[in-house]
N, CA, C and O atoms as CSV, one atom per row, in Angstrom:
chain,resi,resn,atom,element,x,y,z
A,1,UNK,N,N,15.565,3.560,-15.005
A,1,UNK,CA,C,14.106,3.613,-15.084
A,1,UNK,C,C,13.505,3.170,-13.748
A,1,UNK,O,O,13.834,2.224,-13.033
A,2,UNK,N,N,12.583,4.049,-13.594
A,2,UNK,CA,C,11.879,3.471,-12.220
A,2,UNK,C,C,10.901,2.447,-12.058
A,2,UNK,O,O,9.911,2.573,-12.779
A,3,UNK,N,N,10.923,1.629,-11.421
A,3,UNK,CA,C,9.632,0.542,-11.390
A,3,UNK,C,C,8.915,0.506,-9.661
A,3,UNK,O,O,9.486,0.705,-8.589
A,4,UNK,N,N,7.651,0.214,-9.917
A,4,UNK,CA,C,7.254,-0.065,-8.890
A,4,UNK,C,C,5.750,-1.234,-9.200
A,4,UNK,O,O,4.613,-1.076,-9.646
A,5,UNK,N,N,6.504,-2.322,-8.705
A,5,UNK,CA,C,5.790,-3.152,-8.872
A,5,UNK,C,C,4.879,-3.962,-7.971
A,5,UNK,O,O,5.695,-4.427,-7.176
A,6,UNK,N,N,3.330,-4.555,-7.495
A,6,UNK,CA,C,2.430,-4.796,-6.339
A,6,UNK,C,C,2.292,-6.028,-6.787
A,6,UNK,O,O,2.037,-6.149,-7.985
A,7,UNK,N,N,2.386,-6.896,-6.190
A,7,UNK,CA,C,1.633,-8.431,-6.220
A,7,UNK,C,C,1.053,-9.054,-4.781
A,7,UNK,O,O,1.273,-8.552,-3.679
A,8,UNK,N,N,0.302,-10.199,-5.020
A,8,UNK,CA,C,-0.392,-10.565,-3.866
A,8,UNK,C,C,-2.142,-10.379,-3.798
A,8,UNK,O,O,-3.072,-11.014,-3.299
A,9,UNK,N,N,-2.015,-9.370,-4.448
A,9,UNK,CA,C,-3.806,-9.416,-4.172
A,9,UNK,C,C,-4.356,-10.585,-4.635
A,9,UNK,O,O,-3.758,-11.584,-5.035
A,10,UNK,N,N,-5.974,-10.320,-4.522
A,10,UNK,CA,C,-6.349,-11.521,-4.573
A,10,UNK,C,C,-7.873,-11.939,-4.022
A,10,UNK,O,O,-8.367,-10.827,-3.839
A,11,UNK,N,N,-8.656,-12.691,-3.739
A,11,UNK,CA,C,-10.102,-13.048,-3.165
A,11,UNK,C,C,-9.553,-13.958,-2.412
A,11,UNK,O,O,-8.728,-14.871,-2.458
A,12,UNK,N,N,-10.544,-13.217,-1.428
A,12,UNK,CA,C,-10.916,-13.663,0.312
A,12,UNK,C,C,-11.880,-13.602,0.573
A,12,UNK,O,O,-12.577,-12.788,-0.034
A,13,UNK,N,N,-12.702,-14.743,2.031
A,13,UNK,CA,C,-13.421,-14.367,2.309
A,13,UNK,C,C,-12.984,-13.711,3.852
A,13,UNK,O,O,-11.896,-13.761,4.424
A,14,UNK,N,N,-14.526,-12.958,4.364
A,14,UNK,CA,C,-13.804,-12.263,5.590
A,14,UNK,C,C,-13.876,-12.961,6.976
A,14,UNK,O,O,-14.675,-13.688,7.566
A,15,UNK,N,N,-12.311,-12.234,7.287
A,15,UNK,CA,C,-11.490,-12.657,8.172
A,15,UNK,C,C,-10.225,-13.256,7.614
A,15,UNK,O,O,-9.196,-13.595,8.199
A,16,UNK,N,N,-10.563,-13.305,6.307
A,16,UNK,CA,C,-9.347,-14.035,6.024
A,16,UNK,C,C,-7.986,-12.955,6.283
A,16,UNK,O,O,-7.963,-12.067,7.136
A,17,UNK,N,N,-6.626,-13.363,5.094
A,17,UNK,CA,C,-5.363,-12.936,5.124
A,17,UNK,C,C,-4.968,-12.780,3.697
A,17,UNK,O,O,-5.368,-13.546,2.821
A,18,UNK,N,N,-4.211,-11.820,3.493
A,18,UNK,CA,C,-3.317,-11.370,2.544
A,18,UNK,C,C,-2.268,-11.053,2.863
A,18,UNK,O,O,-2.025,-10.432,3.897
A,19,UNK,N,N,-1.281,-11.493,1.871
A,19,UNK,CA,C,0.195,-10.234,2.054
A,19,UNK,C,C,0.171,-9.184,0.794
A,19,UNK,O,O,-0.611,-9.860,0.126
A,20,UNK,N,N,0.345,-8.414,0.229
A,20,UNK,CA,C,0.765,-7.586,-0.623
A,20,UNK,C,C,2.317,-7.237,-0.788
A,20,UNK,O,O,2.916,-6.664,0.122
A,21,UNK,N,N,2.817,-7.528,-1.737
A,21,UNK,CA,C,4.099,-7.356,-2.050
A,21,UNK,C,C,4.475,-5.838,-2.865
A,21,UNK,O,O,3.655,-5.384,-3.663
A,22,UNK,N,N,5.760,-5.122,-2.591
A,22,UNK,CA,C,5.787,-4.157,-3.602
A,22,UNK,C,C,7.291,-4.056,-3.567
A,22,UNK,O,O,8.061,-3.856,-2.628
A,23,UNK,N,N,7.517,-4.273,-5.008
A,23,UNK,CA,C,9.094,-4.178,-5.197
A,23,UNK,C,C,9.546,-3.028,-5.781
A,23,UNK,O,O,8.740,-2.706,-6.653
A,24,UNK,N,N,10.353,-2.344,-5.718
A,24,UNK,CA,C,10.454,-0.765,-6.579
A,24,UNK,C,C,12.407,-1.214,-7.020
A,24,UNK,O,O,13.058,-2.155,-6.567
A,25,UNK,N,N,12.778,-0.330,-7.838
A,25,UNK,CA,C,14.197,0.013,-8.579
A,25,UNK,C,C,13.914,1.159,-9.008
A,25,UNK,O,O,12.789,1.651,-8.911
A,26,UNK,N,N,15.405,2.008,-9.801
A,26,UNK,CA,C,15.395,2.316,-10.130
A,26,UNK,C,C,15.981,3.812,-9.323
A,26,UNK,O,O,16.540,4.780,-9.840
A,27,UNK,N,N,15.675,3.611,-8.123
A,27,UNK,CA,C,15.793,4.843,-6.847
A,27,UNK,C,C,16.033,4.046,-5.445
A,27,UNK,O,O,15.836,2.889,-5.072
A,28,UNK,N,N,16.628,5.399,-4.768
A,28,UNK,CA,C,17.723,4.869,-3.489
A,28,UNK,C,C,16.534,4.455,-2.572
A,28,UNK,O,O,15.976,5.210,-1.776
A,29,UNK,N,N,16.154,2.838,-2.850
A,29,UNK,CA,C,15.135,2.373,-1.808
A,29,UNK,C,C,15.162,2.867,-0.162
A,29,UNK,O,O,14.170,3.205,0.484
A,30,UNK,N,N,16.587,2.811,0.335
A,30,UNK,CA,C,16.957,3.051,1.675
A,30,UNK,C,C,16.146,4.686,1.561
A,30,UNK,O,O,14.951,4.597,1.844
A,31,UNK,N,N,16.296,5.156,1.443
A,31,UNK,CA,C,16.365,6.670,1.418
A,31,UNK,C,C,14.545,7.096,0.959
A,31,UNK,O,O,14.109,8.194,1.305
A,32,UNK,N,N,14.126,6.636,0.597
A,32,UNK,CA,C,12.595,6.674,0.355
A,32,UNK,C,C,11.854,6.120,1.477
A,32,UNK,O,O,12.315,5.295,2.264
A,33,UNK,N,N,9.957,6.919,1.534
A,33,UNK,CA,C,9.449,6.119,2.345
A,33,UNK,C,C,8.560,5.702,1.409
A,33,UNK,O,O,8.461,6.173,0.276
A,34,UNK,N,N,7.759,4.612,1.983
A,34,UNK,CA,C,6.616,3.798,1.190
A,34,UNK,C,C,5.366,3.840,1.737
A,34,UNK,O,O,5.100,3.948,2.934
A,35,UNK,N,N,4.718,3.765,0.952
A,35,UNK,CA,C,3.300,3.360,1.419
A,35,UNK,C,C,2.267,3.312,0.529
A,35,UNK,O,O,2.120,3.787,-0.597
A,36,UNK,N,N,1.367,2.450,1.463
A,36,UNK,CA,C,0.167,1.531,0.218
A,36,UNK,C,C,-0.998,2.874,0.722
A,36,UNK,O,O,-1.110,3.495,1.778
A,37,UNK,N,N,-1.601,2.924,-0.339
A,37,UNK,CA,C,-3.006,3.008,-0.548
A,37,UNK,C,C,-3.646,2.661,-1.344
A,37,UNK,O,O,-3.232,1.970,-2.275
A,38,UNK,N,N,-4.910,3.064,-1.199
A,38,UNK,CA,C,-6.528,1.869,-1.732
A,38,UNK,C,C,-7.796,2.581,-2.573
A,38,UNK,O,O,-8.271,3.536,-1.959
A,39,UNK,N,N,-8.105,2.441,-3.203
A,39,UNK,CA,C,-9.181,3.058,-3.819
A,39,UNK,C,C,-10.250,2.369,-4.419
A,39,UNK,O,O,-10.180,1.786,-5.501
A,40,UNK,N,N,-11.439,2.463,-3.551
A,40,UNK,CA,C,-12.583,1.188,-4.657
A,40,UNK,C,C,-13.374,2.517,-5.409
A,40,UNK,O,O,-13.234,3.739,-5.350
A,41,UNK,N,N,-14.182,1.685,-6.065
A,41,UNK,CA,C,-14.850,2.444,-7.141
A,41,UNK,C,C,-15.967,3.316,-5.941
A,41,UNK,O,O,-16.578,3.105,-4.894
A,42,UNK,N,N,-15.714,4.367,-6.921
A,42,UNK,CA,C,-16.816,5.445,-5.917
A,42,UNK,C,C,-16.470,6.440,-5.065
A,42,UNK,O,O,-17.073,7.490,-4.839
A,43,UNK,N,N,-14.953,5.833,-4.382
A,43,UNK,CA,C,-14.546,6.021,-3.109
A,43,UNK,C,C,-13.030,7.163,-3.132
A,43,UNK,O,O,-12.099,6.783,-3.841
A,44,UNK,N,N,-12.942,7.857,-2.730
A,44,UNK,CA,C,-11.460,8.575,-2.566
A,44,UNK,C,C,-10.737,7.471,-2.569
A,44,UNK,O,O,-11.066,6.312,-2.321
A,45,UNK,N,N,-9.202,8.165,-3.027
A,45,UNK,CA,C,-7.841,7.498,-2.517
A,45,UNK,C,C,-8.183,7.736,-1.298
A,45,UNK,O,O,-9.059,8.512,-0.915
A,46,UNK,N,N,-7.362,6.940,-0.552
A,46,UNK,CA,C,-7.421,6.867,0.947
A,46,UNK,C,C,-5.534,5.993,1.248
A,46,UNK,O,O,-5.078,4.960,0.758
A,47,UNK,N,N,-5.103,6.674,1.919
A,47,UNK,CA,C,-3.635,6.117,2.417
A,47,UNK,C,C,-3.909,5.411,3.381
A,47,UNK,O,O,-4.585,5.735,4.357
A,48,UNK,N,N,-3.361,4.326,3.150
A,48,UNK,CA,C,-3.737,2.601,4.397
A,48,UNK,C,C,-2.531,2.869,4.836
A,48,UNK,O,O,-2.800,2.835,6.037
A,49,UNK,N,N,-1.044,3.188,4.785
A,49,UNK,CA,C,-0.106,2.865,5.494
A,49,UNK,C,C,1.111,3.146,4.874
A,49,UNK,O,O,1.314,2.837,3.700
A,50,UNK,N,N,2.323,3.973,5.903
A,50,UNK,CA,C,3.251,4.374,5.442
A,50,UNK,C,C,4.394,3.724,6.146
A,50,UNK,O,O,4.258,3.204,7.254
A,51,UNK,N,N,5.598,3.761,5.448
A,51,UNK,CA,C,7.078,3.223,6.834
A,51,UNK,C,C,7.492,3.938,5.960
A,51,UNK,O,O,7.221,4.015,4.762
A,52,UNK,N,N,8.520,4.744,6.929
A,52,UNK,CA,C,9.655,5.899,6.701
A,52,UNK,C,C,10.958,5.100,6.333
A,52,UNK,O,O,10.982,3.875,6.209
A,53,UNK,N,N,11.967,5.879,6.184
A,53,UNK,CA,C,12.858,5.421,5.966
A,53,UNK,C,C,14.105,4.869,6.949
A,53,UNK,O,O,15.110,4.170,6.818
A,54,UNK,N,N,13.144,5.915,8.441
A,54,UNK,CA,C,13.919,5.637,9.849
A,54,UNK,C,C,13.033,4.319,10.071
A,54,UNK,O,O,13.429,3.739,11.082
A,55,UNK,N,N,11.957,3.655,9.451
A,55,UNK,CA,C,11.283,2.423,10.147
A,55,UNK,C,C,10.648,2.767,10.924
A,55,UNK,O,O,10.192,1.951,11.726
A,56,UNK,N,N,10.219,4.702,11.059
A,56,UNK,CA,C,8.371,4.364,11.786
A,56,UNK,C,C,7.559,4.491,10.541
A,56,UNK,O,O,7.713,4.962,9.414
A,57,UNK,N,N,6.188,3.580,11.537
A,57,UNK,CA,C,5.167,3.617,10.701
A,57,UNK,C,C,4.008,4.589,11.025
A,57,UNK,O,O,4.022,5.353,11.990
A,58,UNK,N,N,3.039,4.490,10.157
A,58,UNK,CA,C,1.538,5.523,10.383
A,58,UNK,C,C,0.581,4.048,9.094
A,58,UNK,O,O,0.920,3.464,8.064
A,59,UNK,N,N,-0.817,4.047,10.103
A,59,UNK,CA,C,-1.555,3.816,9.914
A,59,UNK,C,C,-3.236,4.052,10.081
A,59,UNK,O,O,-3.787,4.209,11.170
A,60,UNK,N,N,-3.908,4.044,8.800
A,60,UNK,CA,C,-5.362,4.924,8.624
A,60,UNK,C,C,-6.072,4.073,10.035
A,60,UNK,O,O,-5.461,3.041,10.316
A,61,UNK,N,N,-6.971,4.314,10.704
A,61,UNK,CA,C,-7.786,4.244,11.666
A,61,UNK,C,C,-7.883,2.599,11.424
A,61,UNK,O,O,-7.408,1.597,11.959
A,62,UNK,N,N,-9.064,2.994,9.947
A,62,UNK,CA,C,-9.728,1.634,9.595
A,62,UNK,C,C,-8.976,0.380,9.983
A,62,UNK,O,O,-9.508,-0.665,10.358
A,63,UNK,N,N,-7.672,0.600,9.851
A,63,UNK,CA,C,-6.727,-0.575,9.491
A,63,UNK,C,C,-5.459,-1.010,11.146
A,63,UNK,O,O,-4.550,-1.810,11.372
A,64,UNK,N,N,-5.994,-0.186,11.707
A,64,UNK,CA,C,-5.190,-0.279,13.090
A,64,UNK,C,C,-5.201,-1.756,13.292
A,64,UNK,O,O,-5.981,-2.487,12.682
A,65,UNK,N,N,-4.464,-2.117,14.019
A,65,UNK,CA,C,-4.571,-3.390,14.226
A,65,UNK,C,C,-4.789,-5.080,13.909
A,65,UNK,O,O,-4.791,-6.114,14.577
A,66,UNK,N,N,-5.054,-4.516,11.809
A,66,UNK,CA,C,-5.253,-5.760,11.574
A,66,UNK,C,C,-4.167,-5.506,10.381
A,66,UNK,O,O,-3.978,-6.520,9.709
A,67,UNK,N,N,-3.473,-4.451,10.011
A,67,UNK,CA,C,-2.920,-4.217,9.304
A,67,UNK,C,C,-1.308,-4.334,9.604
A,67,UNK,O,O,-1.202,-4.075,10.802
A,68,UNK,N,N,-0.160,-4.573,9.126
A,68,UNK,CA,C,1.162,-4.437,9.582
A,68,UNK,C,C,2.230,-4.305,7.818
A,68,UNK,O,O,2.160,-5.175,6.950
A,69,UNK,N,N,2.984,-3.209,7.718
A,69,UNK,CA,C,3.922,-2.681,6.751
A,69,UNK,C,C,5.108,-2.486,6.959
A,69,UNK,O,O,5.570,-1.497,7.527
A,70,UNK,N,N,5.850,-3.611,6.423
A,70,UNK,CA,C,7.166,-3.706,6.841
A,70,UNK,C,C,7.830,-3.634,5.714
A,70,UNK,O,O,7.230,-3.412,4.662
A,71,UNK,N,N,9.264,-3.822,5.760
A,71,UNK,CA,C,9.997,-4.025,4.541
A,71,UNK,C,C,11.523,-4.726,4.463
A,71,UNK,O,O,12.176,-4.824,5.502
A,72,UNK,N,N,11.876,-5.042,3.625
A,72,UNK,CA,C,13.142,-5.823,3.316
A,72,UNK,C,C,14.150,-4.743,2.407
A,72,UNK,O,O,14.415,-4.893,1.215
A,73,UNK,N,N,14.682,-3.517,3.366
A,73,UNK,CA,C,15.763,-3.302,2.125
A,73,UNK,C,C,16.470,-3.593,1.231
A,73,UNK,O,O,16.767,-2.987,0.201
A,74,UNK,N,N,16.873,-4.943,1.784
A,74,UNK,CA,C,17.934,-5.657,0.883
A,74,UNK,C,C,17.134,-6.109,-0.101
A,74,UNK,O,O,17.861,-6.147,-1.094
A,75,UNK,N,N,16.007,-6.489,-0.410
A,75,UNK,CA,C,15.058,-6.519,-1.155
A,75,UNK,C,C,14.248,-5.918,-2.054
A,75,UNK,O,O,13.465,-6.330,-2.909
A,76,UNK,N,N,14.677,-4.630,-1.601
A,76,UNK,CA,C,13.704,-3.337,-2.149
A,76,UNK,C,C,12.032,-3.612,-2.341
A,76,UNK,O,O,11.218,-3.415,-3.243
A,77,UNK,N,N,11.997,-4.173,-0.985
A,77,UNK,CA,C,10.413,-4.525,-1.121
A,77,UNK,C,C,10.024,-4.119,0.084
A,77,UNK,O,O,10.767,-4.047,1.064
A,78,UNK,N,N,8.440,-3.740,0.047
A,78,UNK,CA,C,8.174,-3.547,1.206
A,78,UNK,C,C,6.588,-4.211,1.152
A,78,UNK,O,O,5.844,-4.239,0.172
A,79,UNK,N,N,6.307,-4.762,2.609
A,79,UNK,CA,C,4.793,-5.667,2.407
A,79,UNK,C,C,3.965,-5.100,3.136
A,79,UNK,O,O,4.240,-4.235,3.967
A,80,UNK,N,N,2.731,-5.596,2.856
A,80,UNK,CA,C,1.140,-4.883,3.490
A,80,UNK,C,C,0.388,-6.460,3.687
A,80,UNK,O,O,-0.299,-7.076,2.872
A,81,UNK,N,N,0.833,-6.875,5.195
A,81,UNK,CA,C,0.211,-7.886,5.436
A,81,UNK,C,C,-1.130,-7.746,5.948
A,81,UNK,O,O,-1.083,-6.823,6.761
A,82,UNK,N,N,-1.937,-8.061,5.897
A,82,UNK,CA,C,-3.331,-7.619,6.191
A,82,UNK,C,C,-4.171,-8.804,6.567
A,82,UNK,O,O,-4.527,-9.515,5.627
A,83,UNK,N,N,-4.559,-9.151,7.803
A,83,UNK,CA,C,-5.421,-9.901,8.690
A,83,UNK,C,C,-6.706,-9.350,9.054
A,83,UNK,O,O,-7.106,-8.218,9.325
A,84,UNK,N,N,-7.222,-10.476,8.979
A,84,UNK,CA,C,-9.078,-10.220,9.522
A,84,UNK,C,C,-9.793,-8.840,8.393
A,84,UNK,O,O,-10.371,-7.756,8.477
A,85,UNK,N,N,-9.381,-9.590,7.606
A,85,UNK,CA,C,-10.179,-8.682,6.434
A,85,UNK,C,C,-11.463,-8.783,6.483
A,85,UNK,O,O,-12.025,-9.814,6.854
A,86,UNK,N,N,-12.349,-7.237,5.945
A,86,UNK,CA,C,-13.380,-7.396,5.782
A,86,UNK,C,C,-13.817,-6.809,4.629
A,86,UNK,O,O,-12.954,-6.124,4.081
A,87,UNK,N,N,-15.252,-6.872,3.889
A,87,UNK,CA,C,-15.794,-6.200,2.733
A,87,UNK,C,C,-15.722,-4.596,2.739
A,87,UNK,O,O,-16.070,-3.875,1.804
A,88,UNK,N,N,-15.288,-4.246,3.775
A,88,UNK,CA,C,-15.184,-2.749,3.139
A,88,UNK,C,C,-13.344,-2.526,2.807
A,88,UNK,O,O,-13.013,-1.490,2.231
A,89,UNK,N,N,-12.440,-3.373,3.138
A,89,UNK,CA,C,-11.300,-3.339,2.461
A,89,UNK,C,C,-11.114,-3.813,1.146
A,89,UNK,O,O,-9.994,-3.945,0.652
A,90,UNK,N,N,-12.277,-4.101,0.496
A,90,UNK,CA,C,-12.133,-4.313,-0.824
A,90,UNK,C,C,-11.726,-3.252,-1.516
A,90,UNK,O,O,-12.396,-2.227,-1.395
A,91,UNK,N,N,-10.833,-3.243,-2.182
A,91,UNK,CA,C,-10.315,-2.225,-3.388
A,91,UNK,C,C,-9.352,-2.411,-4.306
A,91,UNK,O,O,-9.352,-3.520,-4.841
A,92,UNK,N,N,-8.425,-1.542,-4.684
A,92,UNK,CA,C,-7.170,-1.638,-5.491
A,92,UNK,C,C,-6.457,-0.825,-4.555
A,92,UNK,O,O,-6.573,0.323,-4.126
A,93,UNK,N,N,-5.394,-2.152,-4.311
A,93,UNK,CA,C,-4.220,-1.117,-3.247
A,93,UNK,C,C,-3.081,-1.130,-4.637
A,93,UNK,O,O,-3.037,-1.754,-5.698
A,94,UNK,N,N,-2.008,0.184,-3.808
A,94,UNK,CA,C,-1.582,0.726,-4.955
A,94,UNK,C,C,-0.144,1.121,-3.689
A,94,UNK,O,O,-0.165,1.569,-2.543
A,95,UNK,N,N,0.870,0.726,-4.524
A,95,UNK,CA,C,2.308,1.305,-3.684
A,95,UNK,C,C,3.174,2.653,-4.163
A,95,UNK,O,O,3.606,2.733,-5.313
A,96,UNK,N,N,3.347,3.520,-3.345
A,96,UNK,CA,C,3.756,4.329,-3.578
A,96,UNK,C,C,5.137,4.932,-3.497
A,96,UNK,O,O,5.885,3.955,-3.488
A,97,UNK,N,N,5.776,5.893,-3.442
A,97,UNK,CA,C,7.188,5.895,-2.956
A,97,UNK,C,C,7.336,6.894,-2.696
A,97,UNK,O,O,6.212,7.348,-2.907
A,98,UNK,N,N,8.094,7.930,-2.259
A,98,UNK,CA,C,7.991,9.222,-1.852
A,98,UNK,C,C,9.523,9.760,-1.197
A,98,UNK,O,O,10.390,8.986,-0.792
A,99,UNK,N,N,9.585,10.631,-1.198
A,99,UNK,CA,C,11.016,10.914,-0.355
A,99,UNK,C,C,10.100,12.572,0.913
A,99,UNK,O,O,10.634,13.634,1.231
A,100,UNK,N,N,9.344,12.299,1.103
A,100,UNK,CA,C,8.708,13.401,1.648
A,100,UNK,C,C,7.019,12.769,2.471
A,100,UNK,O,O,6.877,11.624,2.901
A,101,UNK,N,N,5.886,13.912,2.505
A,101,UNK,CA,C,4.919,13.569,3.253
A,101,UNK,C,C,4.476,12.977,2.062
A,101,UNK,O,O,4.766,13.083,0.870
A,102,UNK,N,N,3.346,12.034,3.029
A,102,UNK,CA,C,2.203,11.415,2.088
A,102,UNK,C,C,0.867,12.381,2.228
A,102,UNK,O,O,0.689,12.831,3.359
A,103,UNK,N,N,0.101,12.677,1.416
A,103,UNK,CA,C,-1.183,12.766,1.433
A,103,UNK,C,C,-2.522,11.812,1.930
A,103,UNK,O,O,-2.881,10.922,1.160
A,104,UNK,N,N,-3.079,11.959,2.911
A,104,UNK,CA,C,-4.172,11.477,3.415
A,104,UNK,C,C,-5.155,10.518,2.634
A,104,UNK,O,O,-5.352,9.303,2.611
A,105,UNK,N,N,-5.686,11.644,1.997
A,105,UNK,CA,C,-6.717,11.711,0.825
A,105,UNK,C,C,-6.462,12.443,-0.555
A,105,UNK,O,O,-5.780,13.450,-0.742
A,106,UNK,N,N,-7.204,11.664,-1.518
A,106,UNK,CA,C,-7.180,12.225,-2.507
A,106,UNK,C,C,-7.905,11.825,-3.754
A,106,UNK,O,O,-7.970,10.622,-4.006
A,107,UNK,N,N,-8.381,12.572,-4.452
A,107,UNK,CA,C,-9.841,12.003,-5.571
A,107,UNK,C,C,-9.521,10.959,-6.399
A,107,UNK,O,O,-10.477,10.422,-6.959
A,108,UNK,N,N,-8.190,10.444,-6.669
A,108,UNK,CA,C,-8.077,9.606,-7.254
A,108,UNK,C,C,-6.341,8.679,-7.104
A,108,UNK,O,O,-5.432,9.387,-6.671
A,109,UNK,N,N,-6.149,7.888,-7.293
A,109,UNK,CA,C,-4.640,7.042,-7.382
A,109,UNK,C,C,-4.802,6.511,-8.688
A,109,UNK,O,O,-5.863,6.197,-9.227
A,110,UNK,N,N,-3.844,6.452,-9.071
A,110,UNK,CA,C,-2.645,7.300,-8.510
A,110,UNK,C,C,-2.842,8.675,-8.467
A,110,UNK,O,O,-3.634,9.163,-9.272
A,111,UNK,N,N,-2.075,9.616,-7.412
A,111,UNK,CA,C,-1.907,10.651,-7.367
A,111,UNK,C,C,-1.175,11.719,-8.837
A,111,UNK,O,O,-0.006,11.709,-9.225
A,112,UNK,N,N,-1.975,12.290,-9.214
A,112,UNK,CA,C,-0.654,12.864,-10.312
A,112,UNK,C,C,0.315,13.442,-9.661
A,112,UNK,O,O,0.030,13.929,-8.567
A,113,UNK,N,N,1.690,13.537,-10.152
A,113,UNK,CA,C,2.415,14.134,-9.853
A,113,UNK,C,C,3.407,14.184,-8.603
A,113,UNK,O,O,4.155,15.110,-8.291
A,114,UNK,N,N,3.170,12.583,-7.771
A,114,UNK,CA,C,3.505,12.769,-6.461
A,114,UNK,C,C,3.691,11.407,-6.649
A,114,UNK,O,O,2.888,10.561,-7.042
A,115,UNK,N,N,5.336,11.261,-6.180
A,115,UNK,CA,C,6.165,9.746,-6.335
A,115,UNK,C,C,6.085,8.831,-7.474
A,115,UNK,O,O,5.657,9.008,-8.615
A,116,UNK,N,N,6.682,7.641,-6.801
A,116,UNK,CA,C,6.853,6.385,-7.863
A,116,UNK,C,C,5.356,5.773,-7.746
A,116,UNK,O,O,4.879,6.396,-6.798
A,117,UNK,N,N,4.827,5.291,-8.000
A,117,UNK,CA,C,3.126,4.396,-8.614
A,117,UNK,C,C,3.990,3.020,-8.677
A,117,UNK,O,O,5.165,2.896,-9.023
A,118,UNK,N,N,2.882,1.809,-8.153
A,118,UNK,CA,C,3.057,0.998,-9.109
A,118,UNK,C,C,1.612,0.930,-10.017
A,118,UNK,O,O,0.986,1.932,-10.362
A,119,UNK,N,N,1.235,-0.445,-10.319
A,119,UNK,CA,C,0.141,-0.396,-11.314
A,119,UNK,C,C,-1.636,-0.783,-10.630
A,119,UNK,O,O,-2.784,-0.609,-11.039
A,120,UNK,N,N,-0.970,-1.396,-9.368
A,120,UNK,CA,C,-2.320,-1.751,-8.254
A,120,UNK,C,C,-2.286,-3.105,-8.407
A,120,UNK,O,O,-1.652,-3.682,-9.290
A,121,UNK,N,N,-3.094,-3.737,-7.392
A,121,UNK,CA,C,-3.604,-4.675,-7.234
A,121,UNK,C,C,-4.562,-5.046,-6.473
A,121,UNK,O,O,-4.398,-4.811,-5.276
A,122,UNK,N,N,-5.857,-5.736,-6.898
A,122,UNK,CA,C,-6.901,-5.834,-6.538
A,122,UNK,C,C,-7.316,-6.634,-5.199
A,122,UNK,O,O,-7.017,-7.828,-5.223
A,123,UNK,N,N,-7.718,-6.339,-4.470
A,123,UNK,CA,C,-8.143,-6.949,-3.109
A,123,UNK,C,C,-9.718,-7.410,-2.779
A,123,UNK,O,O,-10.423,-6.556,-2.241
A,124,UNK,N,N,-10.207,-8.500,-3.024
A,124,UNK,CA,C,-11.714,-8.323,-2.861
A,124,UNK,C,C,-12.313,-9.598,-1.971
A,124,UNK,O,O,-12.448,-10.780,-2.289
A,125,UNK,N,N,-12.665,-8.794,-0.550
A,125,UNK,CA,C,-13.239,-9.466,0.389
A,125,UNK,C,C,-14.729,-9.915,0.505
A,125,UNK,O,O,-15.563,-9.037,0.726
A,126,UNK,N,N,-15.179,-11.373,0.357
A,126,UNK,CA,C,-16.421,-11.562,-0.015
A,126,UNK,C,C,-17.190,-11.458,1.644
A,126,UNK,O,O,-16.267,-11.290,2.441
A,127,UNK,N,N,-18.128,-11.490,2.155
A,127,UNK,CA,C,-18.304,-11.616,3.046
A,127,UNK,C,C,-19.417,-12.915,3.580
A,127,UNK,O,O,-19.646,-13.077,4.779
C-alpha cells in the first residue's frame, strides 16, 4: 500500500521558519521524484518545488531563495524547509510523488490521477 505522509506545518509569523516533512512507502523511493505543492483557498494548485531522483532541483519563482527541498533516501523522506516566510505563502502544501514530469499548475490538489498524494498540511503566515 502506498502512503504519503506531510507533517510540520503550522503558524508563523512573517519571516519566520518551517520545515515540512514528507515520508512516502510503499514505492521505490530512490527511483521517484518529489515535490511539494500549495493551494490556498481561491487560488490554483501551484508546484513550490521538485528534486529528481538524480538530486536536481526546480523551484516556482515565488519561492527562489527562501525555499530549499532536500531529501533523506534512507529515510524515504523528503523536506521543504522554508525561510523568511510571508502571508502570501499561506496555504496547504501537499507532497507528491511521481516517476515522470510535474505539472506547473493546476485547478485543484490533489491532482486527479497523477502520483502518490499525501493528505496536506497547513501553513499559515500571520503578518
Amino acid at each position: 500500500e502506498v502512503q504519503v505522509v506531510e507533517s510540520g506545518g503550522g503558524s508563523v509569523q512573517a519571516g519566520g521558519s518551517l520545515r515540512l516533512s514528507c515520508t512516502a512507502s510503499g514505492f521505490t523511493f530512490d527511483d521517484s521524484d518529489m515535490g511539494w505543492y500549495r493551494q490556498a483557498p481561491g487560488n490554483e494548485c501551484m508546484l513550490v518545488s521538485t528534486i529528481s531522483s538524480d538530486g536536481s532541483t526546480y523551484y516556482a519563482d515565488s519561492v527562489k531563495g527562501r525555499f530549499t527541498i532536500s531529501q533523506d533516501n534512507a529515510k524515504n523522506t523528503v523536506y521543504l524547509q522554508m525561510n523568511s516566510l510571508k502571508p502570501e505563502d499561506t496555504a496547504e502544501y501537499y507532497c507528491a510523488a511521481d516517476f515522470g514530469g510535474f505539472d506547473t499548475i493546476a485547478t485543484m490538489c490533489p491532482i486527479e490521477d497523477f502520483g502518490f498524494w499525501g493528505q496536506g498540511t497547513q501553513v499559515t503566515v500571520s503578518s
